[in-house]
C-alpha positions as CSV (number, residue, x, y, z in Angstrom):
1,X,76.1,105.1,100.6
2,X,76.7,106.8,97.0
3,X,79.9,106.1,96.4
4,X,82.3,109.1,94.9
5,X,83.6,109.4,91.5
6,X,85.6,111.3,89.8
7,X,84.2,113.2,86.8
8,X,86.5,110.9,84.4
9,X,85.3,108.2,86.0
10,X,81.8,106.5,84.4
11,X,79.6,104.8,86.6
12,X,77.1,101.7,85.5
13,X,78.4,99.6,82.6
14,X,80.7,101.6,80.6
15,X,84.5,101.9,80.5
16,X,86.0,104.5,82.5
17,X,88.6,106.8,80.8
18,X,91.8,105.2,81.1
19,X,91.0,101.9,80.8
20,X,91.4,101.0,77.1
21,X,88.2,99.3,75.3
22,X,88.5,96.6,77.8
23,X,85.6,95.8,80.0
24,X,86.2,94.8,83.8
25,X,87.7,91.7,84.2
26,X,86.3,92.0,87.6
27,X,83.2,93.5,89.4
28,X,82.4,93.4,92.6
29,X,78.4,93.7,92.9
30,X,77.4,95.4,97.0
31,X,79.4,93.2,98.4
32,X,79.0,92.9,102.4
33,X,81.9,90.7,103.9
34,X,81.2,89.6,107.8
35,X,83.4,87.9,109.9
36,X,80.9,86.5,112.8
37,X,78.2,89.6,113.3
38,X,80.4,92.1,112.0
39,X,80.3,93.4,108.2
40,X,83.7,94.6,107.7
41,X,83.1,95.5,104.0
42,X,80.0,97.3,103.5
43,X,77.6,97.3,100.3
44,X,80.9,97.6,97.8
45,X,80.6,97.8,94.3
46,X,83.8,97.6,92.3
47,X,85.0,97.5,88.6
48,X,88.7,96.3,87.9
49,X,90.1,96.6,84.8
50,X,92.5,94.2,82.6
51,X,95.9,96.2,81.5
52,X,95.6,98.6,84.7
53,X,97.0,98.9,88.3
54,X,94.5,99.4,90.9
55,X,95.8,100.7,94.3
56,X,93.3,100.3,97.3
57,X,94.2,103.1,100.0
58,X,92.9,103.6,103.2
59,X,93.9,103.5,107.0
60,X,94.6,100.3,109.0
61,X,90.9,98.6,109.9
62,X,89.2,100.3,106.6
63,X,88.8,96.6,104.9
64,X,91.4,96.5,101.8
65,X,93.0,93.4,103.3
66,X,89.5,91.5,103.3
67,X,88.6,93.1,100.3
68,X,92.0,91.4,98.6
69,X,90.9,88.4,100.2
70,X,87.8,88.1,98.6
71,X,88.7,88.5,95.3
72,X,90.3,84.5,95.2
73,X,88.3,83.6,98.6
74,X,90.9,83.3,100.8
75,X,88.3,84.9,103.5
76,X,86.9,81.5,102.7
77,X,89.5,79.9,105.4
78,X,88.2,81.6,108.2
79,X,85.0,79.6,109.4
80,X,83.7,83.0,110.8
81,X,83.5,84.5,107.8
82,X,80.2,84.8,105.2
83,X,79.0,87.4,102.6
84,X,76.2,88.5,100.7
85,X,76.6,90.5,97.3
86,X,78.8,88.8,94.3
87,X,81.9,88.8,92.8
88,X,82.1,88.1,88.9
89,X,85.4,87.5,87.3
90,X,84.8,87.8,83.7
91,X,81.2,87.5,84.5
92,X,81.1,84.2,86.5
93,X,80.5,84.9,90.3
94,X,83.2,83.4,92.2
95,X,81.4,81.8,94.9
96,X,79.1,80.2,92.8
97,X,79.1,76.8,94.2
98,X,81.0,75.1,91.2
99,X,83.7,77.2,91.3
100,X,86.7,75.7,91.2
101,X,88.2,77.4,94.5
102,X,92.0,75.9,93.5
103,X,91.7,77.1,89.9
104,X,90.4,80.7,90.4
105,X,93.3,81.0,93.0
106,X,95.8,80.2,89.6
107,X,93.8,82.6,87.9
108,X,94.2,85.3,90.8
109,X,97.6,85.2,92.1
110,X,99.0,86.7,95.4
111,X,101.8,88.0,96.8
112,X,101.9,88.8,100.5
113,X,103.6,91.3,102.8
114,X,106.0,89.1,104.1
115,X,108.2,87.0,101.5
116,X,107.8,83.4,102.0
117,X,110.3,81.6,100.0
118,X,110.2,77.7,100.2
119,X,113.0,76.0,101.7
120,X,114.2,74.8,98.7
121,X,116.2,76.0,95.6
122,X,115.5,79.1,93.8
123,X,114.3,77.1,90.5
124,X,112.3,74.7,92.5
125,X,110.4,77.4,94.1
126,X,109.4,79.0,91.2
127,X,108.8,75.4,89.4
128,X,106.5,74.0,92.6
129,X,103.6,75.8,91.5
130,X,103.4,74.9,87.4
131,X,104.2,70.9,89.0
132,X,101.0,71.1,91.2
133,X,99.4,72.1,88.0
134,X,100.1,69.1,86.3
135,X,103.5,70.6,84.1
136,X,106.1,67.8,84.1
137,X,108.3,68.9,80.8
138,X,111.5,69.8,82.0
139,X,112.1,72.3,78.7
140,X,108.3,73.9,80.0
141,X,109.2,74.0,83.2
142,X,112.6,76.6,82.5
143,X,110.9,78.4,80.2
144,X,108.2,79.2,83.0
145,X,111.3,79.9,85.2
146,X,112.7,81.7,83.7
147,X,109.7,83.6,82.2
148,X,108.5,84.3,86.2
149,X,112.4,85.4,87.4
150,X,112.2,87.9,84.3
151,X,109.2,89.6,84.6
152,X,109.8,90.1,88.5
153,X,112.9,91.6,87.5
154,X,115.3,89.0,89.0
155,X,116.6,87.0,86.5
156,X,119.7,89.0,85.8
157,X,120.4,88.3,89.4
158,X,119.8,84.8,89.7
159,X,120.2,83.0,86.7
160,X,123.4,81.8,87.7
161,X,122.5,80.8,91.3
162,X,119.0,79.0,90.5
163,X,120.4,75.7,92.4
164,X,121.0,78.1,95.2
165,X,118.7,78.2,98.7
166,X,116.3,81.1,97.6
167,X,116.6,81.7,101.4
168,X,120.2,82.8,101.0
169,X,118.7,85.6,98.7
170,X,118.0,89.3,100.5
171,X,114.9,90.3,101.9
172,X,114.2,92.3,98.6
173,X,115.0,89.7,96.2
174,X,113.1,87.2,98.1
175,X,110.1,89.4,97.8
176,X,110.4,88.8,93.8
177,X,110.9,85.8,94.6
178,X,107.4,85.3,95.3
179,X,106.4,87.6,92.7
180,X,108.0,85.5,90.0
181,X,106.6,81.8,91.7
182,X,102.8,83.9,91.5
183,X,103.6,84.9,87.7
184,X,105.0,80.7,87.0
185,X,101.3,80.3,87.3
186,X,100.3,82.5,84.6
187,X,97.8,84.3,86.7
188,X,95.1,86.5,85.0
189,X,94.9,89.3,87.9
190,X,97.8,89.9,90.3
191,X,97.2,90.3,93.7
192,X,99.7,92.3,95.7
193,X,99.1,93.1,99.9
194,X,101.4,95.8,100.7
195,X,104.2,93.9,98.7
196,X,106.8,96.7,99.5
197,X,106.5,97.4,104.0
198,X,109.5,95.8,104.7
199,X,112.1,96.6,101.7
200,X,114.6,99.7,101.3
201,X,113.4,101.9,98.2
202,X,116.3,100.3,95.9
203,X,114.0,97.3,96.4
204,X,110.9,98.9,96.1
205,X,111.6,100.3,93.2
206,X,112.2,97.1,91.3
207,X,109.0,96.1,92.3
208,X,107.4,99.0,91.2
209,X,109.1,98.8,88.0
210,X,107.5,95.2,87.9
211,X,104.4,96.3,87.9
212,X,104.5,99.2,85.4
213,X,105.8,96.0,82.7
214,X,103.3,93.7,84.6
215,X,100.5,95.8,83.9
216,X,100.5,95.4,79.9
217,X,99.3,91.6,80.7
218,X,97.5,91.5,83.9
219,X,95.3,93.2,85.8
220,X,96.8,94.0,88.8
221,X,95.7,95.0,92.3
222,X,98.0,96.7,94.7
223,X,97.3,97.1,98.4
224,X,99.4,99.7,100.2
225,X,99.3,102.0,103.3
226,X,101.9,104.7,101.6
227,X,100.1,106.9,99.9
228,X,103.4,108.2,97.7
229,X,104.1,104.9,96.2
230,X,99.7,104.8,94.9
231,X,100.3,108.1,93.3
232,X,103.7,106.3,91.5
233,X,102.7,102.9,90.8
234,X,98.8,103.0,89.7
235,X,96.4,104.0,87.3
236,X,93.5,103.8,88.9
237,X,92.9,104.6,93.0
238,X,90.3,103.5,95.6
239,X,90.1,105.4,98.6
240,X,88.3,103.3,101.8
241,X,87.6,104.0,105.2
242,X,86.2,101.8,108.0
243,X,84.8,99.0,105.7
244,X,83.5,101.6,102.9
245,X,83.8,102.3,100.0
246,X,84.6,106.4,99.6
247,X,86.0,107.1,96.3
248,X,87.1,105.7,92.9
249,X,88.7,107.4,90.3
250,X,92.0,108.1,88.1
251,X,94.9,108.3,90.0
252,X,95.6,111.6,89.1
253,X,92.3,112.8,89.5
254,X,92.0,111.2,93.2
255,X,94.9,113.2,94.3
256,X,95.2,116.4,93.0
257,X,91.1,116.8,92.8
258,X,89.4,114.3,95.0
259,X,85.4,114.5,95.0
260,X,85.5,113.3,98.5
261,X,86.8,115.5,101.3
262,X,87.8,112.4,103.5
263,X,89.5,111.4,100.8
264,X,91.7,114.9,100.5
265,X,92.4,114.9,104.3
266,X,93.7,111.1,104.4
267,X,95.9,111.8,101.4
268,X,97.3,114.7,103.0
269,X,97.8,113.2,106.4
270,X,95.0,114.5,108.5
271,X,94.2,111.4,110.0
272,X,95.6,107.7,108.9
């Protein structure tokens, strides 16, 4: 299936407007993702971009969720699932077989729907992951801290409570929480799956406001079924539907002028 584009947005090799002089820091290459007989991502090809938010729209059953999970091969814990078609992160295909599955899930950091804080101490959970990786200095291990709680927009919030149970914190705050313990890690691309379906819009904000800062040193991919908060917190937008690929443009472009008429109707609430 041809795949629609926006006119600002180049096919092939090149860099599409908005992106800077970067070149993708990943590409996903027809990509087919099956779970037993059934591909539920079909023929996909996908550049992301360093320094730029990437939101992945689409109704419920359209494949953005397996598509997230492909990027650091989580899909890879299902024993139903296989693929065909690559993935190159900074032009090494991910399921080479010497990839280092634990290291390229460091380098691609997620943060999940639900907020799972370990039952432990706000600085410990932010301090668990850079300790798996081998970080034992105590000064190191704050700075991280305090580095993660900062960028997630937290710190102000916390620093005095960081021997506190991070499950005392609210729902919201936990949510940065988890976006602070990814960032410890010093991932290269962000992963988010609709980080914001269960907070209030003060909290949804501050992560959206994460993001914008986040952005200038990550490449970051956000997952979300609200439409409104694509248009606000991305620079680049791909549309899917039922495990396809439709549309892939600038933000602004995919919604005020979308080259795909499926595209127009699921933004304006037609069907989704």
């Amino acid at each position: 299936m041809n795949v629609a584009t926006s006119q600002s947005e180049v096919t092939g090799p090149a860099t599409p407007v908005g992106s800077g002089s970067h070149q993708a820091k990943i590409v996903v290459e027809d990509f087919i993702a099956f779970f037993g007989a059934q591909a539920v991502l079909r023929n996909i090809h996908l550049s992301i971009y360093p320094r730029q938010r990437l939101a992945i729209i689409g109704p419920a059953g359209s494949g953005k969720t397996t598509l997230l999970r492909s990027l650091n091969r989580l899909n890879d814990l299902d024993d139903d699932f296989r693929h065909t078609g690559r993935i190159l992160l900074d032009g090494g295909d991910i399921y080479d077989s010497s990839t280092d599955v634990a290291a390229l899930r460091r380098r691609v950091g997620t943060v999940y729907a639900v907020p799972t804080p370990l039952p432990w101490a706000i600085y410990d959970n932010i301090a668990y992951g850079p300790r798996l990786a081998g970080v034992r200095d105590r000064r190191r291990l704050d700075e991280l801290v305090e580095s993660g709680l900062r960028s997630a927009f937290l710190w102000d919030e916390v620093k005095d409570r960081l021997g506190e149970a991070a499950t005392n914190l609210s729902g919201g705050q936990q949510q940065r929480l988890c976006l602070a313990r990814v960032l410890a890690l010093e991932p290269e691309v962000l992963l988010l799956d609709e980080p914001c379906s269960g907070l209030d819009p003060i909290s949804t904000a501050k992560i959206e406001d994460a993001l914008a800062e986040l952005k200038s040193r990550y490449c970051v991919v956000l997952v979300t079924n609200n439409t409104k908060q694509a248009a606000r917190a991305s620079d680049r937008t791909a549309f899917f539907l039922m495990g396809e690929l439709v549309e892939v443009g600038l933000t602004t472009q995919v919604f005020t002028n979308p080259a795909d008429g499926r595209t127009g109707d699921y933004i304006t609430g037609h069907f989704g």
